[in-house]
N, CA, C and O atoms as a printed pandas DataFrame, in Angstrom:
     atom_number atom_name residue_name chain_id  residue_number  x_coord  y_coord  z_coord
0              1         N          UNK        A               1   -4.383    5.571   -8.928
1              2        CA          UNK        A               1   -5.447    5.184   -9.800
2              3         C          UNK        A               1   -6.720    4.857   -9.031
3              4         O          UNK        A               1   -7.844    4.818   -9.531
4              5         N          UNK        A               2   -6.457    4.658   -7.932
5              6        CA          UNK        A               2   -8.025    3.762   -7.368
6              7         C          UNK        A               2   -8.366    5.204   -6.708
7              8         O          UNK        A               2   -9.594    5.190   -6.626
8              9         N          UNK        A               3   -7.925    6.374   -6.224
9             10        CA          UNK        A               3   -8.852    7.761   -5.771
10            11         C          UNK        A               3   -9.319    7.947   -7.211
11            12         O          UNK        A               3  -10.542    8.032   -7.323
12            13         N          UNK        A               4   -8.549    8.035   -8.432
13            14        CA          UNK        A               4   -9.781    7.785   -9.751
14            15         C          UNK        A               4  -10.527    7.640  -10.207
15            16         O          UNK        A               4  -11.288    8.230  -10.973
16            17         N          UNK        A               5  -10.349    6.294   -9.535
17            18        CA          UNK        A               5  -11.372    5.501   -9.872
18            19         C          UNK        A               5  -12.806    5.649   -8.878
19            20         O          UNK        A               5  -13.986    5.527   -9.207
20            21         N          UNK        A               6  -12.224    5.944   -7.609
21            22        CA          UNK        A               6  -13.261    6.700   -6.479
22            23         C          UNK        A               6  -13.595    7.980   -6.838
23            24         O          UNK        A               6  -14.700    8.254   -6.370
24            25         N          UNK        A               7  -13.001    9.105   -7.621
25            26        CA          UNK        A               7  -13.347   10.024   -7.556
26            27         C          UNK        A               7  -14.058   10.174   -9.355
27            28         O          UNK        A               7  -14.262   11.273   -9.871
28            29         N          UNK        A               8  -14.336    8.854  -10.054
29            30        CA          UNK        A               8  -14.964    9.117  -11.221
30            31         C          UNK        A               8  -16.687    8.507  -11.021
31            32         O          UNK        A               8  -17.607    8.929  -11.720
32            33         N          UNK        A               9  -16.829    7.642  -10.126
33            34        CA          UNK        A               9  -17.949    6.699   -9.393
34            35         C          UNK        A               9  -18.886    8.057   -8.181
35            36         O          UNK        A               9  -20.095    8.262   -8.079
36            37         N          UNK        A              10  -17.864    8.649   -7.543
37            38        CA          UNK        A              10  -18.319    9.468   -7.255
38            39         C          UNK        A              10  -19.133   10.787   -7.884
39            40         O          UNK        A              10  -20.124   11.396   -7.481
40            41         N          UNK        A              11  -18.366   10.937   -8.921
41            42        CA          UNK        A              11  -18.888   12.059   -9.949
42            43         C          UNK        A              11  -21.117   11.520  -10.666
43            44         O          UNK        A              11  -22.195   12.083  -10.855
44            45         N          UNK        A              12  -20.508   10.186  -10.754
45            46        CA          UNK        A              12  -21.613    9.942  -10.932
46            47         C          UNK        A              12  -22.719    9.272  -10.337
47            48         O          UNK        A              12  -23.645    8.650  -10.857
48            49         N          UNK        A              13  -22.332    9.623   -8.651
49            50        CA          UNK        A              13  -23.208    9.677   -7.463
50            51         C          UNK        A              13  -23.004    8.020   -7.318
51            52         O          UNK        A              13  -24.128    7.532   -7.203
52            53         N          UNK        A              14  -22.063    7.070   -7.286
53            54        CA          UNK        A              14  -21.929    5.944   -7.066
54            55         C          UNK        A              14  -20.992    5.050   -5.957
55            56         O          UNK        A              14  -20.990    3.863   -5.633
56            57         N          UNK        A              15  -20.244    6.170   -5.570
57            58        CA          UNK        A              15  -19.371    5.755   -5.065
58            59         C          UNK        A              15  -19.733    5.008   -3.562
59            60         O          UNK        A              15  -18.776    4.714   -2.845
60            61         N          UNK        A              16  -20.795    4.775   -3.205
61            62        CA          UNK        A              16  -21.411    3.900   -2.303
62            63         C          UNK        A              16  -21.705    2.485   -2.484
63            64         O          UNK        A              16  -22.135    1.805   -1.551
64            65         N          UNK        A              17  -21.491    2.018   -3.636
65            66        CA          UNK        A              17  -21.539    0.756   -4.761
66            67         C          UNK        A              17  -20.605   -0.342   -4.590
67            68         O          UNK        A              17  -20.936   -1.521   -4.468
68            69         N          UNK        A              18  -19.313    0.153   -4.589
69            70        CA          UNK        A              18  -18.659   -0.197   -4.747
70            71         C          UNK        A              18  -17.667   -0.412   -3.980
71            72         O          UNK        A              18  -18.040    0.208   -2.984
72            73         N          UNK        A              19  -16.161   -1.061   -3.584
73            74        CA          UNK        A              19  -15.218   -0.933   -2.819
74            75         C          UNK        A              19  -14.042   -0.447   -3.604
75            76         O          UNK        A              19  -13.823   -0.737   -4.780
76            77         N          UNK        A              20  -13.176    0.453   -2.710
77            78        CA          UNK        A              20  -12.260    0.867   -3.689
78            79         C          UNK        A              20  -10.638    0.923   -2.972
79            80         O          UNK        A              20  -10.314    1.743   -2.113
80            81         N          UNK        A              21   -9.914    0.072   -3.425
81            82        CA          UNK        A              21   -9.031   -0.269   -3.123
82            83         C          UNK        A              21   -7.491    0.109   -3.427
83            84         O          UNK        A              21   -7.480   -0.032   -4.650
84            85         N          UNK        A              22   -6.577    0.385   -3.176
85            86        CA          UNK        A              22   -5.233    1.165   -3.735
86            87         C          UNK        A              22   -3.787    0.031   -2.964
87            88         O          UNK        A              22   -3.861   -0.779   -2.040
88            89         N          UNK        A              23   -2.701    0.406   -3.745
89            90        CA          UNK        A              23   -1.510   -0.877   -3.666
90            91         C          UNK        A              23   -0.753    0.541   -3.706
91            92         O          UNK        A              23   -0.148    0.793   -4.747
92            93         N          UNK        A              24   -0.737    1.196   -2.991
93            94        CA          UNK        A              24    0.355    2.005   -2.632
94            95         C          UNK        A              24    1.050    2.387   -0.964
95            96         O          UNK        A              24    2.155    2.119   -0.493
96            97         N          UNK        A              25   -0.367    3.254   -0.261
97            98        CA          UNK        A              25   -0.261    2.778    0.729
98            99         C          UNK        A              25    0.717    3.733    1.318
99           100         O          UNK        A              25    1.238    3.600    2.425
100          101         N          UNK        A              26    0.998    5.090    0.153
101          102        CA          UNK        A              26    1.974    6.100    0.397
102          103         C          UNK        A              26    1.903    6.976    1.638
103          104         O          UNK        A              26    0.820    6.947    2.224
104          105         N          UNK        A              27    2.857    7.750    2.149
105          106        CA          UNK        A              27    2.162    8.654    3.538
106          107         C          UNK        A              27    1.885    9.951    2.737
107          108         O          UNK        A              27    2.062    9.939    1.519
108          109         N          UNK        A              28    1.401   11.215    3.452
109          110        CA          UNK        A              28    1.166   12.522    2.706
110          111         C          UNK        A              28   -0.319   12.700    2.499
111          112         O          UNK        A              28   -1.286   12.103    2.973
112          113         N          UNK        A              29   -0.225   13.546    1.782
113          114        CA          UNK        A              29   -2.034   14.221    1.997
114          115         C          UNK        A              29   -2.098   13.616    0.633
115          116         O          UNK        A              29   -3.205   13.079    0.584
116          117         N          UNK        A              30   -1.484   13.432   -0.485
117          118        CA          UNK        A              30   -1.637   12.430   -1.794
118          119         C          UNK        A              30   -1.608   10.972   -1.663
119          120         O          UNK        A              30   -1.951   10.185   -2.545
120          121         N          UNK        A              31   -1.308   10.763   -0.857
121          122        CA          UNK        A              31   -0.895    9.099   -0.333
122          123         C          UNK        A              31   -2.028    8.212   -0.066
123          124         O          UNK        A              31   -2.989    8.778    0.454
124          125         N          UNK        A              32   -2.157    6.880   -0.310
125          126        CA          UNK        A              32   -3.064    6.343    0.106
126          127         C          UNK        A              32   -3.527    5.945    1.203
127          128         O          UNK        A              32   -4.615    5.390    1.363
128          129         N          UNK        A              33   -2.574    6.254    2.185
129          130        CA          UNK        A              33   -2.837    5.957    3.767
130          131         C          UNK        A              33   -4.301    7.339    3.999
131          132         O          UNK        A              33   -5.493    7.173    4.259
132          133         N          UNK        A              34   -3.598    8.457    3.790
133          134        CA          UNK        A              34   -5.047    9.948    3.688
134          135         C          UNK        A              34   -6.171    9.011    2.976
135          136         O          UNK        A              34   -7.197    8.725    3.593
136          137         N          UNK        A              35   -5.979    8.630    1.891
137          138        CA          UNK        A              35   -7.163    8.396    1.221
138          139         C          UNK        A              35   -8.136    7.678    1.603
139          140         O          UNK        A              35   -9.276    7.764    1.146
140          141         N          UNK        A              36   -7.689    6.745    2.661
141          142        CA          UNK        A              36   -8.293    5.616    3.611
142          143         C          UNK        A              36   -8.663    6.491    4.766
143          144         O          UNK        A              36   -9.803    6.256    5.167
144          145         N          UNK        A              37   -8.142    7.268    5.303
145          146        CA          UNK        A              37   -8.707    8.202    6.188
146          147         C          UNK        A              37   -9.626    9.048    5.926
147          148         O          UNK        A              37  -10.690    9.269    6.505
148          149         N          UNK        A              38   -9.099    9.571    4.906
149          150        CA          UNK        A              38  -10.612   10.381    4.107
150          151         C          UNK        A              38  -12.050    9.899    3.422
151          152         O          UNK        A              38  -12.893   10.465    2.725
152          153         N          UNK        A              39  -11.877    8.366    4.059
153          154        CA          UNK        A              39  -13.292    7.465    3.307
154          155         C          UNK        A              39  -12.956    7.616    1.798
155          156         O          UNK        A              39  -14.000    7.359    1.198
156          157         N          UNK        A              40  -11.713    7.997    0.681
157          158        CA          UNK        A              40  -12.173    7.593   -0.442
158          159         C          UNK        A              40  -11.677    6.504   -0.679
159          160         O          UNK        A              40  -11.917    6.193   -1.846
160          161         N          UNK        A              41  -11.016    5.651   -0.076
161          162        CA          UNK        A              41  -10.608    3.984   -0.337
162          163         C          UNK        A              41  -10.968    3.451    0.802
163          164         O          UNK        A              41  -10.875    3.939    1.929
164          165         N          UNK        A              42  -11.468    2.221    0.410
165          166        CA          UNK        A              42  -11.892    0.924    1.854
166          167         C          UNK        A              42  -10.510    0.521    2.274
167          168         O          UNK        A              42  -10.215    0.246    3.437
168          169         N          UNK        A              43   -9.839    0.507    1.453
169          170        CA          UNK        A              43   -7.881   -0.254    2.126
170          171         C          UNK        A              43   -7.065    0.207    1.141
171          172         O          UNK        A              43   -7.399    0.616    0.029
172          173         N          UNK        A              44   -5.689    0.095    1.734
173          174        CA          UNK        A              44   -4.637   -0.182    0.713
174          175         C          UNK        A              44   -3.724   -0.614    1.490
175          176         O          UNK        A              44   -3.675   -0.659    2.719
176          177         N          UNK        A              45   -2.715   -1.055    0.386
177          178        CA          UNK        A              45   -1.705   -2.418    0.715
178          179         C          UNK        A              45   -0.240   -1.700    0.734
179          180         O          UNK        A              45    0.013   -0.565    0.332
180          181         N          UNK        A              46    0.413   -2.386    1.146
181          182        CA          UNK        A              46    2.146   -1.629    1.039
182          183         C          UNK        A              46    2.713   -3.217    0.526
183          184         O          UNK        A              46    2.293   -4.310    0.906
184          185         N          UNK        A              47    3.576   -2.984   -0.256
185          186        CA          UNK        A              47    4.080   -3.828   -0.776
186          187         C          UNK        A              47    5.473   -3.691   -0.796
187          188         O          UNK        A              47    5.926   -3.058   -1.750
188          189         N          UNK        A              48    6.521   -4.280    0.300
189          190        CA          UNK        A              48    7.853   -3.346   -0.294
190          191         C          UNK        A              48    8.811   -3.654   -1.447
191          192         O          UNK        A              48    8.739   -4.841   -1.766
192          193         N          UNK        A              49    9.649   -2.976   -2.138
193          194        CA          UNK        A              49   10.092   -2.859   -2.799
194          195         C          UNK        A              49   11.165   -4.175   -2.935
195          196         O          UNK        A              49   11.447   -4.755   -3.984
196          197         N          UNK        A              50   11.615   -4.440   -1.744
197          198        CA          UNK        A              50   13.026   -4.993   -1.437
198          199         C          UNK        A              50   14.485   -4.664   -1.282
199          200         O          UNK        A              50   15.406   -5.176   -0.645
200          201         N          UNK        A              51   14.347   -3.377   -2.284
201          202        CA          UNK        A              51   16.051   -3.264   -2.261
202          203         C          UNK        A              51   17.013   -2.968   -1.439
203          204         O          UNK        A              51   18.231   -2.993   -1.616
204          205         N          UNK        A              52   16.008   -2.508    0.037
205          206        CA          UNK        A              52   17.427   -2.123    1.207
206          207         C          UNK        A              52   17.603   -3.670    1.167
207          208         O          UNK        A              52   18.729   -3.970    0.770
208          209         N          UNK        A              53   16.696   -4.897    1.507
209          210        CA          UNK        A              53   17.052   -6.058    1.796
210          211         C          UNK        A              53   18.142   -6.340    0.730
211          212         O          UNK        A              53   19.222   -6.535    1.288
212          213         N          UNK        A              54   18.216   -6.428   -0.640
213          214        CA          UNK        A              54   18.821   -6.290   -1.494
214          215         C          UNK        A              54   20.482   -6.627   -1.419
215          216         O          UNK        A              54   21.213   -7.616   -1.477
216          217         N          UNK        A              55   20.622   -4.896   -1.225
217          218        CA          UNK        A              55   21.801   -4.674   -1.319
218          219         C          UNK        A              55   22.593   -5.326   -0.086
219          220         O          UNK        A              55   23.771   -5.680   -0.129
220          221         N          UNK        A              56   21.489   -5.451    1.341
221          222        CA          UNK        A              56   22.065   -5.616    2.610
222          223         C          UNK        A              56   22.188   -7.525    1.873
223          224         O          UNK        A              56   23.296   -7.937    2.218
224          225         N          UNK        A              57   21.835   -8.046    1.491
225          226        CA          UNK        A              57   22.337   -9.145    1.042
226          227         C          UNK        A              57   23.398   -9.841    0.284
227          228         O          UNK        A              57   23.941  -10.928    0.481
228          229         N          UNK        A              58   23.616   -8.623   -0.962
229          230        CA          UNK        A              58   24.690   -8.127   -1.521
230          231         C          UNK        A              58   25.922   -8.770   -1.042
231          232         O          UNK        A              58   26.621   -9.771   -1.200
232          233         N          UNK        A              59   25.770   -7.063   -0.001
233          234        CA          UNK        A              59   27.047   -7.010    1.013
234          235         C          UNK        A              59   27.322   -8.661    1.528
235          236         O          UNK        A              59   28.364   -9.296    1.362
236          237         N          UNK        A              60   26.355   -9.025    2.041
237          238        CA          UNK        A              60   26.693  -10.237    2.581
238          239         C          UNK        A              60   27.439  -11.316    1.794
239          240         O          UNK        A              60   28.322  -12.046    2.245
240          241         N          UNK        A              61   26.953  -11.305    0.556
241          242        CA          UNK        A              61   27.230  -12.234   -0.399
242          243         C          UNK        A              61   28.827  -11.844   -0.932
243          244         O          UNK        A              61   29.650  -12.706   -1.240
244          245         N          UNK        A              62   29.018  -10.738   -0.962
245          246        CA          UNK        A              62   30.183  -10.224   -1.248
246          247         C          UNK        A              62   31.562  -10.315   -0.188
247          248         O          UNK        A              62   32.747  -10.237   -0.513
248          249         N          UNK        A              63   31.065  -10.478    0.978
249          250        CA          UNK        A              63   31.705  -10.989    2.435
250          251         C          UNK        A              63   32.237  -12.267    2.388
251          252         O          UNK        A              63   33.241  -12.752    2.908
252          253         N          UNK        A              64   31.206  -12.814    1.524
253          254        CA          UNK        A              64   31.742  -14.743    1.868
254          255         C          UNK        A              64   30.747  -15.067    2.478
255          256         O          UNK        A              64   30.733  -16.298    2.471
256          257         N          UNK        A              65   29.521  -14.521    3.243
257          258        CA          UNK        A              65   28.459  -15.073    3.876
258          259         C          UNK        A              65   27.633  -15.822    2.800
259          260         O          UNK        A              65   27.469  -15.452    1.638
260          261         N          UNK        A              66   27.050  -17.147    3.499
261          262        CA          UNK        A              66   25.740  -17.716    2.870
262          263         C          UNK        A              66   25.111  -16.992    3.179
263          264         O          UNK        A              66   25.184  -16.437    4.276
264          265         N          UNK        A              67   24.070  -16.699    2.084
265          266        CA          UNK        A              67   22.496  -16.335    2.418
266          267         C          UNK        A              67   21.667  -16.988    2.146
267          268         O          UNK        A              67   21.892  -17.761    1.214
268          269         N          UNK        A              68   20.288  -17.032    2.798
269          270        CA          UNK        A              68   18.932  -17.712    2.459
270          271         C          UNK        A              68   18.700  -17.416    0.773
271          272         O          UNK        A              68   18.672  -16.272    0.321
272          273         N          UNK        A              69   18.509  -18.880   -0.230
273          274        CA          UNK        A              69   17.887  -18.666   -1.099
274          275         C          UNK        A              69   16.631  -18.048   -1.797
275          276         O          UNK        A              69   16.437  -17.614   -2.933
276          277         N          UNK        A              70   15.680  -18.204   -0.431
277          278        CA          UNK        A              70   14.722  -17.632   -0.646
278          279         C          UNK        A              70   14.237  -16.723    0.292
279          280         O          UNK        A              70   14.203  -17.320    1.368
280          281         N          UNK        A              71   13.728  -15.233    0.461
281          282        CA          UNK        A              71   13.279  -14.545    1.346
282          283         C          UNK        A              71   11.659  -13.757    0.813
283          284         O          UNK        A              71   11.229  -13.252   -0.224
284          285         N          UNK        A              72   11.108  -14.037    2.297
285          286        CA          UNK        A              72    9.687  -13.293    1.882
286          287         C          UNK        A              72    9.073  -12.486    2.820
287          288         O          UNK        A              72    8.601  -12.640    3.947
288          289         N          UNK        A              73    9.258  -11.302    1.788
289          290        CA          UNK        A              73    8.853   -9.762    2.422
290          291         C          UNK        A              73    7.430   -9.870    2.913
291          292         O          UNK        A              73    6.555  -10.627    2.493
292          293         N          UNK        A              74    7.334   -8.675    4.204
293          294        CA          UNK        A              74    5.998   -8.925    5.080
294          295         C          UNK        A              74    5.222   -7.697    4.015
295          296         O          UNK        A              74    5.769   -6.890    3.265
296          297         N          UNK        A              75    3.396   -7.979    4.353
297          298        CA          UNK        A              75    3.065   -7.027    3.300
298          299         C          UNK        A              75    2.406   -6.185    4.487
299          300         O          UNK        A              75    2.765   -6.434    5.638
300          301         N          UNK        A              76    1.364   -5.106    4.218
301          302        CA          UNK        A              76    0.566   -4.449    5.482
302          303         C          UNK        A              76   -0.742   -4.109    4.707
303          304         O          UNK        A              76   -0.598   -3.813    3.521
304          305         N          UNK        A              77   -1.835   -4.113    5.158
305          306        CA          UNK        A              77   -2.868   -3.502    4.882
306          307         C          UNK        A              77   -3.297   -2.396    5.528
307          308         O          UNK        A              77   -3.837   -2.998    6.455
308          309         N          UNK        A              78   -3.484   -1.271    5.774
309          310        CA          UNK        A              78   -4.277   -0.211    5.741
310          311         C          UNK        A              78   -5.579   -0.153    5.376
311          312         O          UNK        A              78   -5.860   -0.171    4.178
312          313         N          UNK        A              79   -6.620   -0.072    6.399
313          314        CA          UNK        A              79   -7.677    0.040    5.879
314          315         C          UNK        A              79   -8.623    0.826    6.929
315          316         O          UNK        A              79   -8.167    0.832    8.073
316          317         N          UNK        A              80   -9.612    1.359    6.785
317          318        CA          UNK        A              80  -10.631    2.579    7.521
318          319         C          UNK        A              80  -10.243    2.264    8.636
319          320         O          UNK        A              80   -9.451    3.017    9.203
320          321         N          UNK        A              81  -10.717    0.977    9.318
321          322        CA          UNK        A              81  -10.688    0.652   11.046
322          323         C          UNK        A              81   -9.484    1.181   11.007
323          324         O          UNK        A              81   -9.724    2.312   11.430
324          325         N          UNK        A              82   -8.342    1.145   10.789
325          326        CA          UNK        A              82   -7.208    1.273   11.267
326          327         C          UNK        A              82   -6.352    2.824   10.984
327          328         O          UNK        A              82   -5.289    3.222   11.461
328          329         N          UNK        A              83   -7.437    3.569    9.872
329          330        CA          UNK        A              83   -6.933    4.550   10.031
330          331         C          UNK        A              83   -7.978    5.742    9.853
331          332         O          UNK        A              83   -7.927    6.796    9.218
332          333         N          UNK        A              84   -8.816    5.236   10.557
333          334        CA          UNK        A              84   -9.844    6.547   11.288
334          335         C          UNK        A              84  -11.166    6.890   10.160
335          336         O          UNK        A              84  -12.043    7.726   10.376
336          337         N          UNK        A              85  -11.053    5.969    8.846
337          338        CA          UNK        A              85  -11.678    6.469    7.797
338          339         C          UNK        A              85  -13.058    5.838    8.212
339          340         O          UNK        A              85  -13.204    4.931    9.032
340          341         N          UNK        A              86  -13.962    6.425    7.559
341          342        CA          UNK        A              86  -15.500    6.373    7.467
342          343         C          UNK        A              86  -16.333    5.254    6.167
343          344         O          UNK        A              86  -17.538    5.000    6.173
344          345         N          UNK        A              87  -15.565    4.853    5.383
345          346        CA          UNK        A              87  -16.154    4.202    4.202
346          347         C          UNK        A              87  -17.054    2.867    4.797
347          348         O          UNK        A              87  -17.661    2.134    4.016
């Protein structure tokens, strides 16, 4: 949604205005990591999912192991400096 949103701002010669941001953070030439390289997003975020942690907890729990009640996933930003983009 946010190359969209970059590529509808752009249409109407704006896209210098504004910052444009994405929560995906995918790899690939569709992905938002390209899109940050290609100057059409200032950043994007990775957010993970959790579920290898998940299940690998599961297992544990299913073992007889205690586990931590609470766990907190690391996040990453992506953004131009870091991946060659121009915005």
């Amino acid at each position: 949604m946010a190359v969209g949103a970059y590529l509808a701002a752009k249409a109407k010669g704006r896209e210098r205005e504004m910052k444009f941001v994405g929560i995906d953070a995918l790899p690939g030439l569709d992905g938002g990591r390209q899109a940050v390289a290609d100057g059409k997003l200032d950043a994007t975020f990775v957010y993970p999912t959790g579920g290898r942690e998940a299940v690998e907890l599961a297992a544990r729990i299913l073992e007889g192991e205690q586990v931590p009640h609470r766990i907190v996933l690391p996040d990453r930003e992506d953004h131009a400096r870091s991946a060659g983009g121009s915005r």
